[in-house]
Biotite code that builds the C-alpha atoms (Angstrom):
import biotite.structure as struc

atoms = struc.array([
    struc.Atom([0.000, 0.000, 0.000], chain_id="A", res_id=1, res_name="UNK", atom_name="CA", element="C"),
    struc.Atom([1.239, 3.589, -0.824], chain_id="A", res_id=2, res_name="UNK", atom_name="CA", element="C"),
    struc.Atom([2.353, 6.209, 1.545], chain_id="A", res_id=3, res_name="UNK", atom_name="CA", element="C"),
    struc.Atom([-0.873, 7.838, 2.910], chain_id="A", res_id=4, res_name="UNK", atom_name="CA", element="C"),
    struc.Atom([-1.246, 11.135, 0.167], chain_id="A", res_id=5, res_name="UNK", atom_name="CA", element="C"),
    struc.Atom([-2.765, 12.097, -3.165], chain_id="A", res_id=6, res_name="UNK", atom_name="CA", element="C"),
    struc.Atom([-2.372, 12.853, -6.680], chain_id="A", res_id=7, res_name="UNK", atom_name="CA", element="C"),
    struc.Atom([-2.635, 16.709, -7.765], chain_id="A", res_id=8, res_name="UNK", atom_name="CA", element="C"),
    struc.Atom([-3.716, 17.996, -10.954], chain_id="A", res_id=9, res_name="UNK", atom_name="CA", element="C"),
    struc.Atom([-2.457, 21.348, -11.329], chain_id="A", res_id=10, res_name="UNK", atom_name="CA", element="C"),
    struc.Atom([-3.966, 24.407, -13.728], chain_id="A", res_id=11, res_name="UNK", atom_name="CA", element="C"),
    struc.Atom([-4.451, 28.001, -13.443], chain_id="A", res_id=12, res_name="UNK", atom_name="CA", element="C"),
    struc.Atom([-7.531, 28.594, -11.297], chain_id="A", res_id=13, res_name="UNK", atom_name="CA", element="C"),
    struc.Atom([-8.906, 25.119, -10.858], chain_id="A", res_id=14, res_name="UNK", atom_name="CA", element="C"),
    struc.Atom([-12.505, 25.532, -13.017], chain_id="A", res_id=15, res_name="UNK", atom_name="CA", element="C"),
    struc.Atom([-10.974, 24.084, -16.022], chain_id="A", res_id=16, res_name="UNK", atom_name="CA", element="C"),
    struc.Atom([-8.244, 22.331, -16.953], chain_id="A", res_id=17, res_name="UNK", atom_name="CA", element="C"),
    struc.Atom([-7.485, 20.353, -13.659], chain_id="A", res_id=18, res_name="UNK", atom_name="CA", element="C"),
    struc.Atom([-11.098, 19.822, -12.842], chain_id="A", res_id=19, res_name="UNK", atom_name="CA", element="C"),
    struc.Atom([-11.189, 17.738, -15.686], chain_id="A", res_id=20, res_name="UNK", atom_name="CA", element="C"),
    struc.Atom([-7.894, 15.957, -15.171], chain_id="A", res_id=21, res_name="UNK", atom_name="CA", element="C"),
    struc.Atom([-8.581, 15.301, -11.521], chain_id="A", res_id=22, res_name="UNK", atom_name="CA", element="C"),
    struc.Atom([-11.967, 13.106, -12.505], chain_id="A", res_id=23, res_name="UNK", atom_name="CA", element="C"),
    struc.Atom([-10.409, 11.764, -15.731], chain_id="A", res_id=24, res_name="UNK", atom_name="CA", element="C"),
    struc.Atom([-7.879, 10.369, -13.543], chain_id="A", res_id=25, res_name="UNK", atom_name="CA", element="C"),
    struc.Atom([-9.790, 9.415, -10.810], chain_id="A", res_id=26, res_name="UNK", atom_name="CA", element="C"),
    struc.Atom([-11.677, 7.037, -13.116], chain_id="A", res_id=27, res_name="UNK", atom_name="CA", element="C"),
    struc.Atom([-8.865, 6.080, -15.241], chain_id="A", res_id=28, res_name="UNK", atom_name="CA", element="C"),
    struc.Atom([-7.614, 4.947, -11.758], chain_id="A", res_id=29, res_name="UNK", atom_name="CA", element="C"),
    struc.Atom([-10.826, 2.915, -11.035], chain_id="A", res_id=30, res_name="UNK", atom_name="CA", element="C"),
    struc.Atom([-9.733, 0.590, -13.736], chain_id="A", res_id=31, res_name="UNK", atom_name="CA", element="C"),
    struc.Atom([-7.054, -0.186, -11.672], chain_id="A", res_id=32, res_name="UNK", atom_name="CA", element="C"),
    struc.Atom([-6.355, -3.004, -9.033], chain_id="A", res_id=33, res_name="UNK", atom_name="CA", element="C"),
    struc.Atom([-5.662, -1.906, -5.763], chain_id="A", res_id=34, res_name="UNK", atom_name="CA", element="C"),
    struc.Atom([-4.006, 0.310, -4.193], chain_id="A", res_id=35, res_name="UNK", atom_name="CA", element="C"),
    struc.Atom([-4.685, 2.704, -7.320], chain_id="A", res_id=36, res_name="UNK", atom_name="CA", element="C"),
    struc.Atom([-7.764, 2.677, -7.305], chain_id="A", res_id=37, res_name="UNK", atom_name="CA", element="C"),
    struc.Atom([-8.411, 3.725, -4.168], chain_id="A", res_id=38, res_name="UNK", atom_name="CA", element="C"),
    struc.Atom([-5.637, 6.221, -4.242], chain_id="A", res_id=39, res_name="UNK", atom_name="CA", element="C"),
    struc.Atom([-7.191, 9.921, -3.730], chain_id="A", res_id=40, res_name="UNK", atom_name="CA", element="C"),
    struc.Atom([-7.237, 12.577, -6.507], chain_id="A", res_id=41, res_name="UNK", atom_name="CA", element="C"),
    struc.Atom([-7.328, 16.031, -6.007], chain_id="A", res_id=42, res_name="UNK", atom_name="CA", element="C"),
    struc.Atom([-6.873, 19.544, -7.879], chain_id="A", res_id=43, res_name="UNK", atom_name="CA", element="C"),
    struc.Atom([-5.800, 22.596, -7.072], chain_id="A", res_id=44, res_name="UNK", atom_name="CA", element="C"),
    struc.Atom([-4.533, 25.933, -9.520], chain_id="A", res_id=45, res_name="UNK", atom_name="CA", element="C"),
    struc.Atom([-1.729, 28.271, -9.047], chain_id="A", res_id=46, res_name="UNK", atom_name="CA", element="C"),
    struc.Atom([-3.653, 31.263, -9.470], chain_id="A", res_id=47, res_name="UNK", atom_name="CA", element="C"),
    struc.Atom([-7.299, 29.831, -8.250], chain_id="A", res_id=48, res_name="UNK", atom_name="CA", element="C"),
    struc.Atom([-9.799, 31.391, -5.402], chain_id="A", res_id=49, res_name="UNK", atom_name="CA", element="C"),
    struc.Atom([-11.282, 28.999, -3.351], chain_id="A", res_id=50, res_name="UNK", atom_name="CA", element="C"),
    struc.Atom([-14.692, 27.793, -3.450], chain_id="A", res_id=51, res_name="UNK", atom_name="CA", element="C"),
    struc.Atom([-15.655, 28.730, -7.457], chain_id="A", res_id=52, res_name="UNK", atom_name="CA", element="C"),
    struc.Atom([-17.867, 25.515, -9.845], chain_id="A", res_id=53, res_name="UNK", atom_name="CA", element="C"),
    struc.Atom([-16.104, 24.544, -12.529], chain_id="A", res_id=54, res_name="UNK", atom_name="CA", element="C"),
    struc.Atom([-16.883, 26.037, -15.777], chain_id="A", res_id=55, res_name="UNK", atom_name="CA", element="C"),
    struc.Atom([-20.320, 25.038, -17.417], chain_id="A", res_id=56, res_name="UNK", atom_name="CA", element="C"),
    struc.Atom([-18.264, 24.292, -20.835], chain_id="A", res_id=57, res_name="UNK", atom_name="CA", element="C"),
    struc.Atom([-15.725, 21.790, -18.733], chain_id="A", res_id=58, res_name="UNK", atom_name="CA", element="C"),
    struc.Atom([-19.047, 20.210, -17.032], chain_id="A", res_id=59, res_name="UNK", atom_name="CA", element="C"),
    struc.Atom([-20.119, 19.690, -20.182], chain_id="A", res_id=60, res_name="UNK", atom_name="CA", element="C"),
    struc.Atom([-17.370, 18.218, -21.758], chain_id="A", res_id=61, res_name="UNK", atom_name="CA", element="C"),
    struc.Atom([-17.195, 15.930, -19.268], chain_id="A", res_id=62, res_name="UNK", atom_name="CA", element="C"),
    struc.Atom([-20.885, 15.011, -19.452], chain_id="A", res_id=63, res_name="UNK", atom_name="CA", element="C"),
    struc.Atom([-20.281, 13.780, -22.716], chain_id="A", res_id=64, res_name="UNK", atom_name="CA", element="C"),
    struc.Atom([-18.153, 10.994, -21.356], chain_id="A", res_id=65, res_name="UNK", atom_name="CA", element="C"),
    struc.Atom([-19.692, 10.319, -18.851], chain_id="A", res_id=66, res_name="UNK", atom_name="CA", element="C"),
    struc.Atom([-18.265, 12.012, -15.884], chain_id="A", res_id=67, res_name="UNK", atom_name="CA", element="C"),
    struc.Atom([-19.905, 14.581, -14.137], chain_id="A", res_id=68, res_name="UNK", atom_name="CA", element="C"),
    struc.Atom([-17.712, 17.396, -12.410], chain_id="A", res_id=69, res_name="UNK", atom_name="CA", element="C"),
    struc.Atom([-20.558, 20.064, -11.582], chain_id="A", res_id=70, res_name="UNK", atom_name="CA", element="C"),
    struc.Atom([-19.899, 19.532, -7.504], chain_id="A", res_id=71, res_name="UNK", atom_name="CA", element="C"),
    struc.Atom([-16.097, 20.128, -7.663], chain_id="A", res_id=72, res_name="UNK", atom_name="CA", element="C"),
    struc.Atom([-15.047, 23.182, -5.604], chain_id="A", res_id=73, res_name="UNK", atom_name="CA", element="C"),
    struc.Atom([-11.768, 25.171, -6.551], chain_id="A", res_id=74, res_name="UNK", atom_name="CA", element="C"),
    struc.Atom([-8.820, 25.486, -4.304], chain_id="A", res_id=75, res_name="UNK", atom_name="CA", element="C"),
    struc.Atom([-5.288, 27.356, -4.455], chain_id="A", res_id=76, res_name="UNK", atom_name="CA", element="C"),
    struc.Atom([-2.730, 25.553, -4.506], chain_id="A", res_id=77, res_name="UNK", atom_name="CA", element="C"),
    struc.Atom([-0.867, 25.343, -1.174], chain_id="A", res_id=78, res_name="UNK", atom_name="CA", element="C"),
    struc.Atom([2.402, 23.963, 0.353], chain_id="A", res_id=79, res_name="UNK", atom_name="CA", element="C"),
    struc.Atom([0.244, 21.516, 2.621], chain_id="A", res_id=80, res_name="UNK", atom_name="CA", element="C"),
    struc.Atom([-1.107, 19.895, -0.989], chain_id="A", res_id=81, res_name="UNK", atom_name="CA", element="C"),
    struc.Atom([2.190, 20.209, -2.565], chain_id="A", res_id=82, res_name="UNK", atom_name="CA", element="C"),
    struc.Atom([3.977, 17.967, 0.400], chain_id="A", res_id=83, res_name="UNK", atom_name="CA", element="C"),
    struc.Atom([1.167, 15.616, 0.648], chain_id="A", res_id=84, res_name="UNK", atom_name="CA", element="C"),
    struc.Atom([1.298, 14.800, -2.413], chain_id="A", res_id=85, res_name="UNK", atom_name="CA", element="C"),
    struc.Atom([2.551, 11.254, -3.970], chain_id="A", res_id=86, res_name="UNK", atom_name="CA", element="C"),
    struc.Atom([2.878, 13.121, -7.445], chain_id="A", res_id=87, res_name="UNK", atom_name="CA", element="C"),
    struc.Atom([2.151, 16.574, -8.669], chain_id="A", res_id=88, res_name="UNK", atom_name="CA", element="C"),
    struc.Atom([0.525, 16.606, -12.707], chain_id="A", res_id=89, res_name="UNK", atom_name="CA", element="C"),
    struc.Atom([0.658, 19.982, -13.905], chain_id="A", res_id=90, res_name="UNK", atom_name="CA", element="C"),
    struc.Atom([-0.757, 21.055, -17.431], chain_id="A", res_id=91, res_name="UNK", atom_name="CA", element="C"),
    struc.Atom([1.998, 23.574, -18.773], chain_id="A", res_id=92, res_name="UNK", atom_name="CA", element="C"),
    struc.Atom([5.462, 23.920, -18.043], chain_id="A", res_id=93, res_name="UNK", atom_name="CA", element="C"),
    struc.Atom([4.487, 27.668, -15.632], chain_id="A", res_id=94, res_name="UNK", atom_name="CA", element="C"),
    struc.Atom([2.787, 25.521, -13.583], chain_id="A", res_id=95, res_name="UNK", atom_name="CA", element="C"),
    struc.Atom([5.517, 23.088, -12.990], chain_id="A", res_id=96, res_name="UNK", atom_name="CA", element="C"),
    struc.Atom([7.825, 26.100, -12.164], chain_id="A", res_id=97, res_name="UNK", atom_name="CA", element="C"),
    struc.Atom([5.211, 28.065, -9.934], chain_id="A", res_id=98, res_name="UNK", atom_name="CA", element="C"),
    struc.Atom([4.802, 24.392, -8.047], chain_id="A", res_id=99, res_name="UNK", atom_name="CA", element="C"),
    struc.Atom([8.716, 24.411, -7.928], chain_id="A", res_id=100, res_name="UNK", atom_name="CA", element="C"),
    struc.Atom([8.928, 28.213, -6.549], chain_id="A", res_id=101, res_name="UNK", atom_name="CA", element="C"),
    struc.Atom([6.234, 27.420, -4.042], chain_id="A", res_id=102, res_name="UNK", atom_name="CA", element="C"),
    struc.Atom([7.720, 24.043, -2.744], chain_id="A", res_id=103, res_name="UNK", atom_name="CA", element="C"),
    struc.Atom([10.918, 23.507, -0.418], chain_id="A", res_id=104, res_name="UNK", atom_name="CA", element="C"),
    struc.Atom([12.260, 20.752, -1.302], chain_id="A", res_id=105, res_name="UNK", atom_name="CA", element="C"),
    struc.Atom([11.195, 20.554, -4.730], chain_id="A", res_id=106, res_name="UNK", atom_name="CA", element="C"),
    struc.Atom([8.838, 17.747, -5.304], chain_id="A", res_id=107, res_name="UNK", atom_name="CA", element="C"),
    struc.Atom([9.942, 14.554, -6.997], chain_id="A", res_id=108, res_name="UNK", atom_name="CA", element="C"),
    struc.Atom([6.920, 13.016, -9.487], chain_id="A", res_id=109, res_name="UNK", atom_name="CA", element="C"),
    struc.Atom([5.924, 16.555, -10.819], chain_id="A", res_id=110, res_name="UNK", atom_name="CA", element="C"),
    struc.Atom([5.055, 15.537, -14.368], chain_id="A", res_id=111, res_name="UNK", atom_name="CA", element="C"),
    struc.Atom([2.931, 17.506, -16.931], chain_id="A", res_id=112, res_name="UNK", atom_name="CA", element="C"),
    struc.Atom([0.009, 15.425, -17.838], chain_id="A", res_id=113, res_name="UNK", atom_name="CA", element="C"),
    struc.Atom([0.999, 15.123, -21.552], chain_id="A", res_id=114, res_name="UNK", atom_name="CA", element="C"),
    struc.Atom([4.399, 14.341, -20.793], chain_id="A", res_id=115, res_name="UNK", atom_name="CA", element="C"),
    struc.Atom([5.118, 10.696, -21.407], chain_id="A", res_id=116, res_name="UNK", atom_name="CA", element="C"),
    struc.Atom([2.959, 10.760, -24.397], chain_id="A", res_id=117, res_name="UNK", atom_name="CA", element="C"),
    struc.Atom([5.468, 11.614, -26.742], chain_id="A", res_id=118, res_name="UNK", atom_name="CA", element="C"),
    struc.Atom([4.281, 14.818, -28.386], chain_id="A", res_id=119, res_name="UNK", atom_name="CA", element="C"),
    struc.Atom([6.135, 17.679, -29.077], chain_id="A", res_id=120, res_name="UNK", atom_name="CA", element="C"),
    struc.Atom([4.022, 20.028, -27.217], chain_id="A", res_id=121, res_name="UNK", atom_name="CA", element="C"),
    struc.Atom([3.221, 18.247, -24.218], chain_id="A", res_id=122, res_name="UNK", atom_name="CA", element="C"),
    struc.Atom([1.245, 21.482, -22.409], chain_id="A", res_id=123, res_name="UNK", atom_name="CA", element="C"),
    struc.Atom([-2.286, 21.222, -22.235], chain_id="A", res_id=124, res_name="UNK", atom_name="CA", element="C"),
    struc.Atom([-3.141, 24.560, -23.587], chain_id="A", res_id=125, res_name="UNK", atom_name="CA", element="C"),
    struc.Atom([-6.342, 26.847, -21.412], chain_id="A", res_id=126, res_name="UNK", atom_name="CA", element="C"),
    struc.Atom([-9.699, 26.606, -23.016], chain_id="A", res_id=127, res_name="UNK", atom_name="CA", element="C"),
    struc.Atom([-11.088, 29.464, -20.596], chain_id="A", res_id=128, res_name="UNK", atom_name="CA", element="C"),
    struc.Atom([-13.227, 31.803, -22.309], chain_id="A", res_id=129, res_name="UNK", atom_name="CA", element="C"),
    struc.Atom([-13.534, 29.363, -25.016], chain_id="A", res_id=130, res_name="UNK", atom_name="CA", element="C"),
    struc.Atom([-15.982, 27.341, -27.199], chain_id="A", res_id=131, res_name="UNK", atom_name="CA", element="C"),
    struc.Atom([-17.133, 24.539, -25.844], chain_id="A", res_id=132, res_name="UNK", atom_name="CA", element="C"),
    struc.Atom([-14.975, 23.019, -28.578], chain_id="A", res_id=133, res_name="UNK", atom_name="CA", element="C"),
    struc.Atom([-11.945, 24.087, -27.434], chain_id="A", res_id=134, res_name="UNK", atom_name="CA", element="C"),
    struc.Atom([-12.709, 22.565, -24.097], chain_id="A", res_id=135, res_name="UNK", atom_name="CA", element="C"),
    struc.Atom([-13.493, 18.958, -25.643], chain_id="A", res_id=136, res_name="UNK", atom_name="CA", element="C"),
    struc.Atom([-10.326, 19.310, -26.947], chain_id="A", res_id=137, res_name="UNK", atom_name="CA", element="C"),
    struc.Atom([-8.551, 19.673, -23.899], chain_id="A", res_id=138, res_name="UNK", atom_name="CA", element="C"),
    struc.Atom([-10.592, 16.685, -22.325], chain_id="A", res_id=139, res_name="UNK", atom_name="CA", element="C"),
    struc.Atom([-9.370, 14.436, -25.793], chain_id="A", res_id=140, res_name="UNK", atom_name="CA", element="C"),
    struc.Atom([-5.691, 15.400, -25.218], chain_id="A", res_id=141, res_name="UNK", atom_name="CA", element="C"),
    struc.Atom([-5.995, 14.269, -21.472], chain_id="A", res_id=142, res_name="UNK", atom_name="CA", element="C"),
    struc.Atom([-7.829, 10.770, -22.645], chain_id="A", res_id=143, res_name="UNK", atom_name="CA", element="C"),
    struc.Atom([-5.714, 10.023, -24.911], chain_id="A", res_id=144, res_name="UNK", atom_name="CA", element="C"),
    struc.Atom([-2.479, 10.674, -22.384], chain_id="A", res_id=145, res_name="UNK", atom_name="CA", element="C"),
    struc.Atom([-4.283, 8.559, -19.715], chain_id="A", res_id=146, res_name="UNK", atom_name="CA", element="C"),
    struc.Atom([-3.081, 5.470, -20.416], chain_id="A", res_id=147, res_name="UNK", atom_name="CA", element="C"),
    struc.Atom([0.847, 6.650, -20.322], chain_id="A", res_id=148, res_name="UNK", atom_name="CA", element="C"),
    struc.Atom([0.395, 8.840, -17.074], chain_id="A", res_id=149, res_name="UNK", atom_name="CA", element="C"),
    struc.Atom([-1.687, 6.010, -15.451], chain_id="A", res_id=150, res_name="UNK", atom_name="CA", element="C"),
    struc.Atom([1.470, 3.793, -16.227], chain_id="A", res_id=151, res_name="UNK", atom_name="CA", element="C"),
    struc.Atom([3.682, 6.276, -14.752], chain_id="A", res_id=152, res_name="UNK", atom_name="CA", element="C"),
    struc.Atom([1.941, 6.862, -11.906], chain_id="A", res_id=153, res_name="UNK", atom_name="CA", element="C"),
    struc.Atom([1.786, 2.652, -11.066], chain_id="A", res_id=154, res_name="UNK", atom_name="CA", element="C"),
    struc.Atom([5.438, 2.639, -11.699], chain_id="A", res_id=155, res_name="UNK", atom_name="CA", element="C"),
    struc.Atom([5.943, 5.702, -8.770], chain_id="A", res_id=156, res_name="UNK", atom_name="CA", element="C"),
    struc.Atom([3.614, 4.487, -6.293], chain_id="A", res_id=157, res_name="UNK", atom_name="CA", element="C"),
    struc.Atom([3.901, 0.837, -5.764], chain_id="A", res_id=158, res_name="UNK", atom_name="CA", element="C"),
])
């Protein structure tokens, strides 16, 4: 069994991006024998107020696979999550260094979801303000990197 802690999906204010990462992992997780599956995800943003409902387009992007989101509740990222945390997935390179200015000692496992998928632009880029479009976008290029963050996370956490 892991270390007692979670894994946080990092974004800008927590009502889009990381929102939809936290549940896409969550269930990506389910999949998973234990302990993954019952490992705890969580998301916070660098820049986020507390307490704020994710973004009707990111509900609704999720809806359409099947997850539902609309009960979420942003939260800043703090130092607490940071060192709690078994591995920090961040969406764009900024966040990874605004996690890294935040955190002493720098956190080991703090990935950017798109990483290990081998694309040249692994950032996940902000729909906010957006189409709805441009938010089922975001949700496609977080599927389709499941499967190779899910495998990285087993391999850091058993």
């Amino acid at each position: 069994m892991p270390s007692p802690g979670h894994i946080l999906i990092v974004c800008t204010g927590n009502i889009c991006r990381s929102p939809m990462g936290e549940a896409l992992v969550r269930h990506a997780l389910q999949a998973e024998g234990e302990p993954f599956k019952s490992l705890k995800v969580i998301s916070a943003g660098v820049a986020a107020r507390g307490g704020e409902k994710p973004t009707n387009h990111s509900v609704t992007a999720l809806k359409k696979v099947g997850l539902d989101i609309s009960n979420q509740v942003s939260q800043p990222l703090t130092d607490k999550l940071i060192k709690e945390s078994l591995a920090i997935v961040c969406m764009t390179e900024s966040h990874i260094a605004m996690v890294n200015l935040m955190a002493d000692p720098q956190p080991k496992n703090l990935v950017l979801f798109r990483q290990f998928t081998g694309e040249s632009s692994p950032e996940i880029q902000d729909p906010y303000g957006g189409a709805l479009p441009l938010y089922e976008e975001c949700r496609d290029e977080m599927v389709q990197a499941l499967p190779s963050l899910v495998n990285f996370l087993k391999k850091q956490i058993t």
